[in-house]
C-alpha positions in Angstrom: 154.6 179.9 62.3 156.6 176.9 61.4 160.4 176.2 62.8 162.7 174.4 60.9 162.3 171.1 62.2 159.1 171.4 60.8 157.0 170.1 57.9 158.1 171.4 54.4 155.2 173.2 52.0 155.8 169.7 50.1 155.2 167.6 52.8 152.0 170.1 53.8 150.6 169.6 50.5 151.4 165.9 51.0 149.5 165.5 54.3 146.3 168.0 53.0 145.9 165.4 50.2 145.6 162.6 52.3 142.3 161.6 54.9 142.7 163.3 57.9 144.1 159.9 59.8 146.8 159.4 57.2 147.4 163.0 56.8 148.0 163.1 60.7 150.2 159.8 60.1 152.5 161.7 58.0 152.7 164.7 60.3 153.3 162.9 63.5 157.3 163.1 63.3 157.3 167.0 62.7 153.8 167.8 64.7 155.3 169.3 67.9 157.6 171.9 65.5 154.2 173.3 64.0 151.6 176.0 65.1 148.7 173.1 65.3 150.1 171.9 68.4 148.5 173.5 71.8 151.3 176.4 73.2 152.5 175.5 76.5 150.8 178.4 78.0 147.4 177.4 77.0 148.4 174.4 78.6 149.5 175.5 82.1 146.7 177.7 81.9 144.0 174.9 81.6 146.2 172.7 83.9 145.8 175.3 86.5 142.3 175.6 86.6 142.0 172.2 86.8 143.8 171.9 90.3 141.4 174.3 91.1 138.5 172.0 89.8 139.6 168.6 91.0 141.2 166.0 92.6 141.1 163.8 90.0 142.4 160.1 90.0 141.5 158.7 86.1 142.2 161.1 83.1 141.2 160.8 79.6 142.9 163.1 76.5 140.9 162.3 73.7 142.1 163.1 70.5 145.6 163.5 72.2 147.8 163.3 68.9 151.5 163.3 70.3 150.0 163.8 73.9 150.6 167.6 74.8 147.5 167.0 77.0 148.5 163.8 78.7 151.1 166.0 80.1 148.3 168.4 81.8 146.4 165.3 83.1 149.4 163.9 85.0 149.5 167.0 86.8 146.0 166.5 87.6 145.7 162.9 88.1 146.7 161.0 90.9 145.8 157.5 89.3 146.3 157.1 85.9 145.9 158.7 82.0 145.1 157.7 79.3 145.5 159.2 75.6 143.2 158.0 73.0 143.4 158.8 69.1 143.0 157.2 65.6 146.5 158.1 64.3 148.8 155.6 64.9 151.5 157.7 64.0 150.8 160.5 66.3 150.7 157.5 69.0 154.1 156.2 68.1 155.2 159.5 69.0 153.7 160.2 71.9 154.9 156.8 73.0 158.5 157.4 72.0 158.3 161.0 74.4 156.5 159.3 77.0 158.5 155.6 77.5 160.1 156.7 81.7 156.3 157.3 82.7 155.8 153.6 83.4 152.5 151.8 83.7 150.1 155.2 84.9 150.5 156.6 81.1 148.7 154.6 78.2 148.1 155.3 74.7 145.2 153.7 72.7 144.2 153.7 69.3 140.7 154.6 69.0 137.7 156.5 67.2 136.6 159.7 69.4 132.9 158.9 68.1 133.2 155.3 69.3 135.0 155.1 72.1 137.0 151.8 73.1 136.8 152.4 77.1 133.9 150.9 79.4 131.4 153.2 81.3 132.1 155.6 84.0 136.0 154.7 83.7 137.1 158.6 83.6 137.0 161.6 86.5 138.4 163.6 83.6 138.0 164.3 79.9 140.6 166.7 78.0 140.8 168.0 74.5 143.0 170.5 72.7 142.6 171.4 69.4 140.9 168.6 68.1 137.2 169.6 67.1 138.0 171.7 63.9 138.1 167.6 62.5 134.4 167.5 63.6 131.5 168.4 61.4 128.9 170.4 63.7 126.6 167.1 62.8 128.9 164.7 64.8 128.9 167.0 67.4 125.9 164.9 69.4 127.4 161.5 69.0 131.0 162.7 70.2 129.3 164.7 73.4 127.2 161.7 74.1 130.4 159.2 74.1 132.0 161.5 76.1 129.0 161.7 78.7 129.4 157.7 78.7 133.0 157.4 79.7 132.8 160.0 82.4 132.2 159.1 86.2 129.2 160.5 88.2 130.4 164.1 89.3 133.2 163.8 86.2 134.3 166.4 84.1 135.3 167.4 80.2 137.5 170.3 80.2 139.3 172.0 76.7 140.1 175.7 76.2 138.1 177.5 73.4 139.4 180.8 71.9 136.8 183.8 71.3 135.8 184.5 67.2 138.2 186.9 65.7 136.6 190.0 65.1 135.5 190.8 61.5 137.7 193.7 60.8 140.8 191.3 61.6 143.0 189.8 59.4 143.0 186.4 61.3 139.0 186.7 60.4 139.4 187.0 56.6 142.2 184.2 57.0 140.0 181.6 58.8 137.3 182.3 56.6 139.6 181.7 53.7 140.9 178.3 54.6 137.4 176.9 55.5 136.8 178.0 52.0 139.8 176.1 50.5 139.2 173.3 52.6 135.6 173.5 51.6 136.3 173.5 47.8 139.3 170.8 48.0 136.4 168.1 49.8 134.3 168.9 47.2 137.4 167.6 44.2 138.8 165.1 46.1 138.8 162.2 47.7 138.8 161.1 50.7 137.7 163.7 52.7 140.1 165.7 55.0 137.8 167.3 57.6 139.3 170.7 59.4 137.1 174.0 60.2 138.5 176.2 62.2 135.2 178.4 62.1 133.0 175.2 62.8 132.7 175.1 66.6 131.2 178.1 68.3 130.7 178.7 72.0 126.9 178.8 71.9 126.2 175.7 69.7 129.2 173.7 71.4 127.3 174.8 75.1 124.1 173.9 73.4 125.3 170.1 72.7 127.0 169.5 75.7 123.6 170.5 78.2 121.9 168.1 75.3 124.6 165.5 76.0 123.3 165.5 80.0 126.2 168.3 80.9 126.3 170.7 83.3 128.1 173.7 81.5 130.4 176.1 83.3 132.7 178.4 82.1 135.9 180.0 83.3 137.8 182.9 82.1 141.7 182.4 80.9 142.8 185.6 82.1 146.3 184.9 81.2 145.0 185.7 77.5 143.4 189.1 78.1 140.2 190.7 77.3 138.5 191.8 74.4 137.4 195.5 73.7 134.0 194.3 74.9 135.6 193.0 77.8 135.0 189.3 77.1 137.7 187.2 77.6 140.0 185.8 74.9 140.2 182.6 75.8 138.1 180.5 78.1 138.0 177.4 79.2 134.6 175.1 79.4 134.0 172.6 82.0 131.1 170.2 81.2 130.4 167.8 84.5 128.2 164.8 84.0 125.6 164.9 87.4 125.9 162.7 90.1 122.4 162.1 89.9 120.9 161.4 86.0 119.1 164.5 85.2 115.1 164.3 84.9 
C-alpha cells in the first residue's frame, strides 16, 4: 500500500482533517510514494490508446496533482500540455519533476469547475483519479467546462475501473470508507470531498452525452476480464462534434 517514503498514519490523519485543497497541499511532497497516484501501467495503457485515437497537438490534464498524466500527454502531444489543479502544493511538485521540459509543459493553478483557459484551446482532455472529489451534483458543471475548452473533433479521455463485486472484500472496504468519509463531513468542518463509489459508468456516460459528448468506450485489456466477461478496466473517450449537435 504505502512505501516508506510515504505519508505517516499521523500525517494521513493530518491531511483527512484538512479541505481537500489543503489536505492535498500537505500530501504533495509524499503523493507519488502512495497508492492514490495512477500506476504506471494504467498509464501506458491509456497512453496507448490514445496514439491510436489521435494526433493531437494541445493537451489538457485536469486535476493533474503532481502531473502523472502530463507525462501521458507529451507522448500524445506534438504541441504543447498543460496541467491544471487547485493545489498549489501538488503544482510545486509537479514543477520541481518537470523543470528540463522547457516551454511545451505548463502548470496552472485553477478550479476544474471554472476553468481558467479560453474556448476551443484543447485537442485533448485527461484525467486520472480525480472524480472521487466530485459530488455526482457537480458532475454537469465539470462536463460542461470541459465541453468548453475542447476543440471541434476534441477529446476527454480517463480510465475508469469496473465496481467490485459484492462478495469482494475491496466492496465492503469502499463501502466502508464512503461511510467514514460520510460521517466525518457530517462533524467537521470544512468539508473533504472523496467517494470512491460516487462515479458509475452509466451516470458518468449519461452526463457526458448531456454535456454535448459523443461517448465511446474502449476495453483495457491489459487488466483482464471479469467472470461476466466485461472488462476490468476501460477507458472512455468523450469527443466534442465537429458540428454542434441539434
Amino acid at each position: 500500500m504505502f512505501s516508506p517514503e510515504g505519508p505517516s498514519l499521523r500525517e494521513l490523519a493530518v491531511q483527512a482533517l484538512s479541505s481537500v485543497e489543503r489536505g492535498y497541499d500537505l500530501l504533495a511532497p509524499k503523493f507519488d510514494h502512495t497508492p492514490f497516484r495512477t500506476p504506471d501501467s494504467v498509464l501506458d495503457s491509456v497512453a496507448s490508446v490514445l496514439r491510436r485515437t489521435g494526433p493531437f497537438e494541445a493537451g489538457l490534464d485536469l486535476c493533474c496533482g503532481t502531473g502523472a498524466g502530463a507525462g501521458v500527454l507529451t507522448r500524445v502531444c506534438r504541441e504543447s500540455v498543460t496541467g491544471v489543479d487547485f493545489s498549489a502544493g501538488m503544482l510545486d511538485v509537479a514543477r520541481a519533476r518537470t523543470r528540463s521540459a522547457g516551454p511545451r509543459l505548463a502548470w496552472v493553478r485553477g478550479d476544474a469547475r471554472a476553468l481558467p483557459f479560453a474556448p476551443a484551446s484543447f485537442d485533448l482532455v485527461v484525467s486520472f483519479g480525480a472524480f472521487g472529489h466530485f459530488l455526482p451534483r457537480e458532475l454537469p458543471g465539470l462536463f460542461a467546462q470541459v465541453h468548453e475548452v475542447l476543440r471541434p473533433g476534441g477529446c476527454f479521455a480517463f480510465p475508469i475501473v469496473a465496481p467490485p463485486r459484492p462478495s469482494s472484500p475491496a466492496y465492503w472496504m469502499l463501502h466502508a470508507f464512503d461511510a467514514v468519509m460520510r460521517v466525518r463531513n457530517a462533524l467537521w468542518r470544512p468539508p473533504f470531498v472523496m467517494y470512491y463509489r460516487a462515479f458509475g459508468l452509466g451516470d458518468v456516460r449519461r452526463e457526458l452525452e448531456r454535456a454535448g459528448l459523443c461517448v465511446e468506450l474502449y476495453a483495457l485489456p491489459e487488466f483482464g476480464v471479469r467472470r461476466d466477461g466485461s472488462p476490468r478496466v476501460r477507458m472512455v473517450v468523450a469527443r466534442r462534434p465537429l458540428q454542434p449537435t441539434l
